[in-house]
N, C-alpha and C positions, 0 to 999 in steps of 0.2 A: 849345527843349528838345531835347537830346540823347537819340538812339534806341538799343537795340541793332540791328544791321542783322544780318538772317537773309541768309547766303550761303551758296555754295559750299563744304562742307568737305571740303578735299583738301591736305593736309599731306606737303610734297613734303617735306620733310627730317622724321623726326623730333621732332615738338614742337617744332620751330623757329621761330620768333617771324620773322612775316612784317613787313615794311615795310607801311604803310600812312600815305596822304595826311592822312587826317582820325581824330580819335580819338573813337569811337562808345560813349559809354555811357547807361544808362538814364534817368536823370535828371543833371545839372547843378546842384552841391552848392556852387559857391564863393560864392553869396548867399542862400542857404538858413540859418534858422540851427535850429541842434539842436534837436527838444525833444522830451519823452515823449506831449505830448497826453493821451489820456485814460487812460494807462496807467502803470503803476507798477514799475519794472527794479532799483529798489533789491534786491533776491533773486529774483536769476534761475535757475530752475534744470529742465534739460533732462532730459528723460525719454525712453527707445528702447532702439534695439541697438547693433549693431555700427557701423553708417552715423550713429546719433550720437556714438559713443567719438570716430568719428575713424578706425577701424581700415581699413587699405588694403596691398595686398601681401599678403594673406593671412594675417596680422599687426598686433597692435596694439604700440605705439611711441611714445616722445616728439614726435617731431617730428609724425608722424600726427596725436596727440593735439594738438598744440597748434595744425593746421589743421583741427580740426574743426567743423562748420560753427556747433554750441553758442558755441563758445570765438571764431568768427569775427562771431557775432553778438552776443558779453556784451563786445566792445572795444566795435562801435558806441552799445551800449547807455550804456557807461562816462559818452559825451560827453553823455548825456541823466538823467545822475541815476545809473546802475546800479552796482552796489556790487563787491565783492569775486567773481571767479568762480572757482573752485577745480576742480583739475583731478585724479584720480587716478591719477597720473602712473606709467607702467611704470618702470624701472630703468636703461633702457637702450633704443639705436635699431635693437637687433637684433630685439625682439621675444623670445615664449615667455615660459614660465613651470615653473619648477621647483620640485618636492618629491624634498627631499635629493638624489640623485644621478639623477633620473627626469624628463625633460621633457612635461611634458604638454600644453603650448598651443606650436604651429607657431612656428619663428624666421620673419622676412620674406624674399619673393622677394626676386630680384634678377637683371637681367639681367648673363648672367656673359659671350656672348659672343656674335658671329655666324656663321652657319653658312651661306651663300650667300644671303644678306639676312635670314634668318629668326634670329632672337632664338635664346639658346639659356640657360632661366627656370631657375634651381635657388635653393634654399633657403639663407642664409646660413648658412655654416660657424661656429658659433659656438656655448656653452654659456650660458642666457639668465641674466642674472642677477637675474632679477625673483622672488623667489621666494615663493611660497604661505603659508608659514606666516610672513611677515612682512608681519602688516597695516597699514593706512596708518587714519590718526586721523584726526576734523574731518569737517565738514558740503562736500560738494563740489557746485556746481555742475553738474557734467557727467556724469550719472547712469547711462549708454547700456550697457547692457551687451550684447556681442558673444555672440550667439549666443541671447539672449533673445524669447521670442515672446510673445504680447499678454500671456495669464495668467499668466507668470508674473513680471511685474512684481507681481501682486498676491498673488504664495504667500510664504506664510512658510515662514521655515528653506533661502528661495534660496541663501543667502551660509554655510551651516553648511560649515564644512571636511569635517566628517565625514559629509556625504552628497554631496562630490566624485563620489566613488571611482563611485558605485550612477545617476548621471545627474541626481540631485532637487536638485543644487545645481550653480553657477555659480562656476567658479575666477574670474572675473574679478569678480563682484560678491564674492568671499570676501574678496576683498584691500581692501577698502572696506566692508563693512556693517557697521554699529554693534554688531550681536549676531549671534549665533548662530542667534535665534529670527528675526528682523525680517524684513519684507520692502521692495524696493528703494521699493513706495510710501510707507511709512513711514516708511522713513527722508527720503523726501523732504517727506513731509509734516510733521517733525519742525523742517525748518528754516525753519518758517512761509515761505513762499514768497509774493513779491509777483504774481508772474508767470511762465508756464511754456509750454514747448513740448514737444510727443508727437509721435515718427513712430515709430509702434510696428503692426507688421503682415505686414511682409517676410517674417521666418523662419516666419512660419504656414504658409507655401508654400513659402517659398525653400530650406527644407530637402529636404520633396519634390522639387523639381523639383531640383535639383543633385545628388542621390541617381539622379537615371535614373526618380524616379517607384516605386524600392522600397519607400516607404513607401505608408500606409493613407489612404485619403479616410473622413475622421472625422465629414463632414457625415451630421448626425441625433444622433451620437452627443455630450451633450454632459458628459461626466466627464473633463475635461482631464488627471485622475490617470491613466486608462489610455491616454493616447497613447504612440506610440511617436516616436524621435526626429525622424524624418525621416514623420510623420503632416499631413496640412494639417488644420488649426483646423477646427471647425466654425463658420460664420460667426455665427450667438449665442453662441459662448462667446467670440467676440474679440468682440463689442458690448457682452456684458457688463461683460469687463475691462477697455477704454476709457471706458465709463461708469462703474464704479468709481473707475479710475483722477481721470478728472475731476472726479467729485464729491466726492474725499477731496482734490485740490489746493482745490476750493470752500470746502470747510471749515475748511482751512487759512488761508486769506485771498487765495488766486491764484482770482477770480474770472474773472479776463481771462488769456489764452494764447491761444497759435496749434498749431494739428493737421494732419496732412499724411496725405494720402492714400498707396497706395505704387505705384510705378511695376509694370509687367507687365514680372516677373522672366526671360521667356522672351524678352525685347526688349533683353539687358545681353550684352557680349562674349562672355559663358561659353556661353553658346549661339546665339551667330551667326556665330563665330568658324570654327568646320570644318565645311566645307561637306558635306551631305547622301553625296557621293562626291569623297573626297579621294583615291580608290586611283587612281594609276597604273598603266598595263600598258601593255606592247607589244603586237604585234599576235600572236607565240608566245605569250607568256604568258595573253593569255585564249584562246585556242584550248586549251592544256593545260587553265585550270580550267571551260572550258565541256563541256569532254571528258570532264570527273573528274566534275560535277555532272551531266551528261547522262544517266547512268541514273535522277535523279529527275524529269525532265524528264515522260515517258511516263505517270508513276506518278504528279504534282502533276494531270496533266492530264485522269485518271479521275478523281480526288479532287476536281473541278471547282477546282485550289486552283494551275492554270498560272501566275497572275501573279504569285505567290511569288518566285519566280525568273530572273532579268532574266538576258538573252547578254548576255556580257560582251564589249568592242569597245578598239578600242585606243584609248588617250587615260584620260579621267578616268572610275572608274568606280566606281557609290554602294556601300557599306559592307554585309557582312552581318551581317544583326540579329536577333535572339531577341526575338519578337513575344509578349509572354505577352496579348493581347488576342485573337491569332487561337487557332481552334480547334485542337487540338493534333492531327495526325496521327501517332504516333508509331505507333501500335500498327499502322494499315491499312498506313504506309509500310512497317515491318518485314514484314508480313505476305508482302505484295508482293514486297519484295526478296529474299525465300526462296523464294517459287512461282518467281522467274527464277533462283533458282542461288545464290544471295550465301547464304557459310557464314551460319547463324542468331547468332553473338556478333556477326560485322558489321554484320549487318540490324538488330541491335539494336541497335547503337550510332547507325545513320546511322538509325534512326528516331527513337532519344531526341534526335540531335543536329540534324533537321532538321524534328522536328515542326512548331516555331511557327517555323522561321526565315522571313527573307525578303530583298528587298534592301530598303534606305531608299529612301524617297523625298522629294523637296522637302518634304513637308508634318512629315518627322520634324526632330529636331536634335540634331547631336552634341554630346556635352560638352567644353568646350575643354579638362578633363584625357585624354579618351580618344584625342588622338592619340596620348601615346607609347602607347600600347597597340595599335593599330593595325598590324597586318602582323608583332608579336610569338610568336615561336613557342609552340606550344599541346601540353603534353605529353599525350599520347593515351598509352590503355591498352596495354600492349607485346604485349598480344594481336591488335591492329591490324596488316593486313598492311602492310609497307613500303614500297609502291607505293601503299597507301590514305593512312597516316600522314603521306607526303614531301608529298602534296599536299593533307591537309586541317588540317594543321597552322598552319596563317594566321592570325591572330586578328582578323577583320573580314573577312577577303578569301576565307578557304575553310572560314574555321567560325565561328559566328557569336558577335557579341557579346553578350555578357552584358547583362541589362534596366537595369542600371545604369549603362551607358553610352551610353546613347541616350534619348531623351524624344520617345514616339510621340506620334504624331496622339491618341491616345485620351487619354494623360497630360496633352498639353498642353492638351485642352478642359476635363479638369478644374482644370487650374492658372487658366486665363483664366475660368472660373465664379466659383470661390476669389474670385479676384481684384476681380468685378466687385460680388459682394458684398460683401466686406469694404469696398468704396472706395464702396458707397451709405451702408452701416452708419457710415464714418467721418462722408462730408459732413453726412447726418441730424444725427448725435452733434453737430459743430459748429455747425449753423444750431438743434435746439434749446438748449443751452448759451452760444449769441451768442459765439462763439468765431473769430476769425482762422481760416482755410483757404489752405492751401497744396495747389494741382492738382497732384503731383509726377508725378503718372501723363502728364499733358499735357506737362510739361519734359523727362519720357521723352522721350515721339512726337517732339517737336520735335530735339533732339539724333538718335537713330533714324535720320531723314531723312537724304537725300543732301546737302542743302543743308544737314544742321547749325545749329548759332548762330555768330555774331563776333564777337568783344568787343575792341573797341579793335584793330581789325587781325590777330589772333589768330581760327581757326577751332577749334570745338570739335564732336566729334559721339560718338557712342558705338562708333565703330569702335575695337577693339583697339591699345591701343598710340599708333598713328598719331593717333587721336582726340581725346585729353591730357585726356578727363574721365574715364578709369577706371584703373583701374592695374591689376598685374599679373596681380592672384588675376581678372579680369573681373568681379566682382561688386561692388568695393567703388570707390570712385571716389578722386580725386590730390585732392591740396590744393587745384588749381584746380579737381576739379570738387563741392570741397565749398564751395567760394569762390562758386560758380556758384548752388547751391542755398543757401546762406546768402542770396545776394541773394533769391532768392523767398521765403525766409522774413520778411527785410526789409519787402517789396513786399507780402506781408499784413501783417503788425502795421503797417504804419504807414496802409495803408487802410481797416481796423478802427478802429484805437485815434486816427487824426489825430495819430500822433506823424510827425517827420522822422529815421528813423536813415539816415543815408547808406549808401547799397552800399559795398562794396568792388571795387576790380580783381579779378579773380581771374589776371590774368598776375600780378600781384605773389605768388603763391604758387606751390608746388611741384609738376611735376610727374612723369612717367617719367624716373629719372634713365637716364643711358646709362655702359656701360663709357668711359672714358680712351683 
């Protein structure tokens, strides 16, 4: 029996497909013969978000779509019985979606060019031609909608055009829901389903945490109508909606499915990608901003509130950041800066501007959009003197970042709490329902690691770019690395149900493509 072999991932060219002597996969399929086992694939149909559509690049797309890992697991299915799997296919491989003359859903990244090795990502140039007010007919298979979180698979009036506009409905469930009123379990339930899979849980959190942690922790709270968008679930109201969910596939006649746990969103490129202190300086350049920051030095240091503020040293040096968890000094620092002489409009600015700052440290993480933000000039009040201005004008380096580009130590413990209940609430939900389990959170960890996975010669790990299971936007994963997780979706239902659906290669699919 053929293995996956756990190696070294270290991808010297770009996704470049390595030489290798032996070719290493999970199982050994050439005298195996197909069958469903105790399971039924005749109507398969997939239930999630974005990570089920297929959406990758920031962007959902044909070609996305048609690697996704649903659509990667209803072929296997095919050779076992499985029927028709239907896709809600965008318009086009540029991604976006449009009402009349008005883009409202992102075209796809794209790497446009290099810039001294470093990738240089912008948004395809293009006007989408997928458009809003042209719905798509027919029962689909592949249900996933992007951007969707636990409950509201279960609200009706998701897919109403005309509660786009206000946040209570879903442009990409608009372009597929049977009505107006319906909601996506419904309709999935509508097409009596033999068999189904759920990975629905991600944006409960994933919108917080990509947000910088601007939204609300909802736990206690459980009236899903009052969250806001970027809010984490409260972990009974996403136990609910999966138990809903599953019990209305039950009643349906999809007795048997597989459910997935969701990996810890703080562990994906989008936040591992820039390092805690990505500023460079000379050995001038931090002597000036140690010089400029040096009158609050004396003043953190009454405040008992020194460690605020790190000397800055030549070489790599950590980010400054707007800490809304620490206590707010704004008022004692101004107070301060005017008993020593500093006109009172200044003091009050460098008090509102330095109350909660601080530097980063290891334990915080940046957002992989907040580099270009980073070292961007920051228009201050023209009442600022110009000697104050030239040097605090920095955006990370001499005035700090705003709470939404950064995910402190305080945010990320509530995301990994989030996280760890929601991923008990799932397993629970599967072991009483006798349901397939997929550990997605563990195929996390493992990719994570320095040593990555192998497949067939081929290394794969969650490093950015270099990695080849995530793609551009960092959160969403390439063709191969839904090729990757289709296989574990495999590897339950068939040690569940005793059917044999073979894996897939997932080199045979798509990943980071590169400029020409």
């Amino acid at each position: 029996m053929k293995k996956i072999i756990i190696s070294t991932a270290i991808a010297a060219v770009f996704l470049s497909v390595q030489s290798c002597n032996s070719t290493d996969f999970d199982q050994d399929v050439a005298d195996i013969k197909v069958t469903n086992g105790d399971a039924d694939f005749s109507r398969y149909i997939a239930l999630g978000n974005s990570l089920t559509s297929g959406y990758r690049d920031g962007a959902l797309y044909i070609d996305a779509q048609n690697e996704s890992y649903p659509n990667i697991i209803a072929q296997q299915m095919k050779l076992a019985g499985g029927g028709e799997f239907k896709l809600p296919l965008m318009a086009d491989n540029n991604g976006g979606i449009v009402v009349g003359a008005d883009v409202i859903q992102p075209t796809k990244l794209y790497i446009q060019s290099f810039i001294k090795g470093s990738p240089v990502i912008s948004k395809v140039d293009a006007v989408p031609t997928t458009s809003l007010t042209a719905p798509l007919s027919g029962g689909f298979g592949n249900m996933g909608v992007p951007g969707a979180k636990s409950f509201h698979l279960v609200a009706e009036g998701y897919g109403n055009l005309a509660n786009v506009a206000s946040g209570k409905a879903n442009p990409y469930f608009v372009r597929f829901a049977s009505s107006a009123s319906t909601s996506v379990l419904k309709d999935a339930v509508a097409q009596k389903p033999t068999f189904f899979s759920l990975w629905i849980g991600n944006n409960d959190v994933l919108s917080y945490a990509t947000s910088g942690g601007v939204g609300t922790n909802q736990t206690g709270n459980y009236n899903a109508a009052t969250y806001g968008s970027n809010d984490i679930t409260d972990p009974k109201v996403l136990t609910a909606s999966i138990k809903a969910i599953v019990e209305g596939m039950r009643a349906a006649g999809a007795s048997k499915g597989v459910v997935a746990n969701i990996p810890s969103v703080t562990d994906i490129p989008f936040f591992t990608t820039i390092p805690y202190n990505p500023v460079p300086l000379t050995k001038e350049n931090a002597a000036v901003i140690n010089g400029g920051l040096g009158r609050l030095t004396p003043i953190l240091k009454v405040l008992k509130a020194d460690g605020r503020l790190q000397t800055l040293k030549e070489g790599q040096n950590p980010v400054l950041i707007k800490d809304e968890s620490l206590k707010d000094l704004s008022k004692p620092i101004s107070f301060m800066l005017k008993q020593s002489g500093i006109p009172a409009e200044l003091a009050n600015f460098l008090g509102d501007t330095f109350g909660q700052a601080r530097h980063a440290t290891n334990e915080d993480l940046i957002l992989l959009t907040t580099k270009a933000e980073i070292g961007t000039p920051v228009t201050l009040p023209s009442t600022i003197p110009a000697t104050y201005a030239n040097m605090l004008n920095k955006h990370g380096i001499t005035y700090p970042l705003d709470d939404k580009y950064v995910l402190t130590k305080a945010e990320i413990e509530e995301i990994k709490t989030a996280t760890t209940a929601y991923n008990a609430a799932i397993k629970s939900l599967a072991d009483e329902y006798n349901l397939a389990f997929v550990d997605a959170n563990t195929k996390m960890v493992e990719l994570g690691k320095n040593s990555g996975i192998k497949w067939d010669g081929v290394n794969y790990s969650a490093k950015f770019i270099t990695g080849g299971a995530f793609s551009l936007d960092g959160v969403h994963l390439t063709g191969r690395g839904y090729a990757i997780i289709g296989n574990e979706f495999i590897k339950a239902i068939n040690a569940k149900y005793n059917s044999t659906l073979p894996q897939v290669n997932p080199n045979k699919y798509s990943g980071v493509t590169f400029p020409k």
